[in-house]
N, C-alpha and C positions, 0 to 999 in steps of 0.2 A: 264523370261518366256521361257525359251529355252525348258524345259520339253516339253510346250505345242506346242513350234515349231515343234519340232520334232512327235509331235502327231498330230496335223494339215497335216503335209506331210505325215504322213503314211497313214491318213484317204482317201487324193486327191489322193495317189498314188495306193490306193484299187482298185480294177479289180471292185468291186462292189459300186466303189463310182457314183450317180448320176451328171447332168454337174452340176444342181444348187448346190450342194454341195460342187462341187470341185470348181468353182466360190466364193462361198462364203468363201470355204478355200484361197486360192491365194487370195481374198480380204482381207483378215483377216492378211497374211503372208504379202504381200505386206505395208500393213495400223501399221502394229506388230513399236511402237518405234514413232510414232508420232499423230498429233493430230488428225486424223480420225481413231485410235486404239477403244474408245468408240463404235463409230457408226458401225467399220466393226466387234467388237465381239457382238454388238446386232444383227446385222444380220445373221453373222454365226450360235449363241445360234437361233436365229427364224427357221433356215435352218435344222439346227438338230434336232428341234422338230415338223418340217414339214417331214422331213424324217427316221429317224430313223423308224422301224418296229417291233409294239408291236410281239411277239411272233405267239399272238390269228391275229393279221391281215397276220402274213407271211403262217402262217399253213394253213386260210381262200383263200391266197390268189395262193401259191403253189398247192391246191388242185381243184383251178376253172379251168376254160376254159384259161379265160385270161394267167394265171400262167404257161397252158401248155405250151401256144406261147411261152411265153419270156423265160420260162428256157426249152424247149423243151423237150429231151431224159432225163434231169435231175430233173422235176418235180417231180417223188414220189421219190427219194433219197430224193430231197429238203424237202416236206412233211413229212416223216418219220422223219429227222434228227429235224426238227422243233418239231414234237413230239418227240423228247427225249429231248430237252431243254425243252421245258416245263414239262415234267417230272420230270424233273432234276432241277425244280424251276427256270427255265430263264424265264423272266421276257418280254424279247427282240428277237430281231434278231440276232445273234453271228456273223455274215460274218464280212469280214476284215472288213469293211466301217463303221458300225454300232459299233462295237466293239470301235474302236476309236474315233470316233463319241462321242459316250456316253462319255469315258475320257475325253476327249476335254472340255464335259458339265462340266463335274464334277468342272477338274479344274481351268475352268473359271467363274462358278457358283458363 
């Protein structure tokens, strides 16, 4: 499973990874080789599909008020760039976190 270690840490090591995420990564990396492996990658898979960010919620939510707070001066970049994934048929969020994220799912799925 080394692949996925190494995709685990790149996911915690995102500037844009949330703490529950990066919690449930280190639970998972930690737990990775014994018998709580099962239960910490149910919880990780739960974690990334509590978090990951459809495409249509990041563009909804980059373009609100709330969206302005937390990404500030970078809000219509953010927006705009959202709209050209979905343009461009992304499905998701592309930021490091979410990008690895999803790998992660794939191949522990």
């Amino acid at each position: 499973m080394s692949g996925v270690r190494q995709k685990v840490q790149e996911m915690i090591a995102a500037y844009s990874c949330c703490a529950e995420l990066k919690a449930a990564g280190q639970a998972w990396l930690d737990a990775e080789g014994t018998d709580q492996e099962k239960t910490a990658t149910e919880n990780l898979l739960a974690e990334i599909e509590a978090d990951v960010m459809s495409i249509d919620g990041l563009i909804a939510f980059a373009g609100s008020e709330a969206g302005a707070k937390v990404f500030g001066d970078r809000a219509a970049a953010i927006l705009e760039h959202a709209k050209e994934v979905k343009a461009n048929g992304g499905m998701y969020c592309d930021c490091p976190a979410c990008t690895a994220a999803l790998a992660v799912k794939a191949m522990l799925s």
